[in-house]
C-alpha positions in Angstrom: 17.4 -111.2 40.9 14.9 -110.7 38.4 15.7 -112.1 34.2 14.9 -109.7 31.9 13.5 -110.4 28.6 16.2 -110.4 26.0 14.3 -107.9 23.6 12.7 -105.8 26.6 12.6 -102.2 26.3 10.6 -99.5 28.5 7.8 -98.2 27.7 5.4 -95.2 28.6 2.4 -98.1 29.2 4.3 -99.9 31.7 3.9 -98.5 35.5 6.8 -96.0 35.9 9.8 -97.9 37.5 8.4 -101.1 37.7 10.4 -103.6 38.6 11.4 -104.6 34.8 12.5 -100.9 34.4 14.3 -101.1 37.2 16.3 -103.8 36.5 16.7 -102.2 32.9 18.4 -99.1 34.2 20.4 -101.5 36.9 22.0 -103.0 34.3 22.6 -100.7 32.1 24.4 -98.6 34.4 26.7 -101.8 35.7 27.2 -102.3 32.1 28.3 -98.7 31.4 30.2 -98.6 34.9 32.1 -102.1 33.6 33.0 -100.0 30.3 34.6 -97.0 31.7 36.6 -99.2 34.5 37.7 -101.5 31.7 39.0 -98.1 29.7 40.4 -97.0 32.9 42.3 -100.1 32.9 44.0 -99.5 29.2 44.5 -95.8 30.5 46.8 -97.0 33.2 48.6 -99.2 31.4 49.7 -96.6 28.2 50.4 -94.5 30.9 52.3 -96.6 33.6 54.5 -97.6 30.6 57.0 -95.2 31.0 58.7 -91.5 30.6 58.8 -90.3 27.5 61.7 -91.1 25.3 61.0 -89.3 22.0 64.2 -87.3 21.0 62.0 -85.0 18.6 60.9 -81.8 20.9 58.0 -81.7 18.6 57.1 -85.5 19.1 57.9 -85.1 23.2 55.5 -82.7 22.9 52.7 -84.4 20.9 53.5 -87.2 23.0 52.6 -85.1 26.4 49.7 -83.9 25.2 48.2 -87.2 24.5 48.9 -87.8 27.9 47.3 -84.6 29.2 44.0 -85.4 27.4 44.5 -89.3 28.5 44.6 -87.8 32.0 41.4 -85.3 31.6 39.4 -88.6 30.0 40.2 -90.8 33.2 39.3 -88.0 34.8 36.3 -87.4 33.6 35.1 -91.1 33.4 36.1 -91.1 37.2 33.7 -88.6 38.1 30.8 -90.3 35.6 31.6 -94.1 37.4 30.8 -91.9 41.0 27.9 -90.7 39.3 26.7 -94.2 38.1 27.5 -95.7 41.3 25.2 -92.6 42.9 22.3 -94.3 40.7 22.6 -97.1 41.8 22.9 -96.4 45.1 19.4 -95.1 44.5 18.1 -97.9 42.6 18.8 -99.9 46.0 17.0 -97.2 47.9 13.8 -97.0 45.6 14.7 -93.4 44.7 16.2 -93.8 40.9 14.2 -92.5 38.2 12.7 -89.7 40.4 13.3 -85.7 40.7 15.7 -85.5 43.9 14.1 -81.7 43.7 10.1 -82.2 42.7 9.7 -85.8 43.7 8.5 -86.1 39.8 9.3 -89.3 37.3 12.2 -87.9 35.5 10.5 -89.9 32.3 11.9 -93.1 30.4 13.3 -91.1 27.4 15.6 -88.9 29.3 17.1 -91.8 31.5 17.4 -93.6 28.6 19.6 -90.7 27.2 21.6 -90.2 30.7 20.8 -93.0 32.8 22.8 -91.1 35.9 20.4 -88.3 35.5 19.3 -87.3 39.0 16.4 -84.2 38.3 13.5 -83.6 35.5 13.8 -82.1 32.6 12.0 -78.9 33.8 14.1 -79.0 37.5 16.9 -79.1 35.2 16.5 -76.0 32.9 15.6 -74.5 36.4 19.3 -75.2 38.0 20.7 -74.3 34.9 19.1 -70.7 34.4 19.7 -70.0 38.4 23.2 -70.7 38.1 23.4 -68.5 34.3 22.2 -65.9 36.5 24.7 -66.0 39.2 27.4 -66.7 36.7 26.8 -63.4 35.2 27.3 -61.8 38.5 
């Protein structure tokens, strides 16, 4: 396992996905994974604790929709910790940081921004216009 520097950032003059970077983004996204568990975790617990037992129809029903968007967060951070454990799945394969489509570095700064990103920037605006189109359809 390699130590990072404490202060170590990436940067365009390094060799792209070096081994530095790629511990980097490695931890980052175990970091980011341990987040969203640990949320998960309070989720469950707010949630496991019970009907609801507010008399007030208008405070039974504040208190459901609290739950409903409790329920679409978990959701959504369950899907994003598959994601993040898709990158590193290709971190251990020597894939991560490169286009799944072109093959291309998907370039520090937008892996920085979404470190689960899986195509370019331009591969990207590609899937995104071809499936504008056949949305309009």
């Amino acid at each position: 396992m390699l130590t990072l520097p404490p202060d170590y950032a990436p940067s365009e003059k390094e060799e792209f996905m070096n081994p530095l970077q790629v511990e980097y983004f490695r931890q980052k996204l175990v970091k980011w994974r341990g987040e969203l568990l640990k949320e998960a975790g309070g989720t469950l617990a707010s949630l496991s604790e019970g009907g609801i037992h507010e008399a007030d129809v208008t405070d039974r029903a504040s208190v459901e929709t609290d739950r409903a968007l409790e329920l679409r967060t978990r959701d959504r951070a369950r899907k994003l910790i598959g994601k993040i454990n898709q990158a590193l799945l290709r971190i251990e394969n020597n894939a991560y940081g490169y286009c799944e489509e072109t093959g291309e570095p998907i370039g520090l700064k937008r892996l920085e921004a979404r470190p689960i990103a899986t195509l370019s920037i331009e591969a990207q605006e590609r899937h995104e216009r071809m499936e504008k189109i056949h949305r309009d359809d």
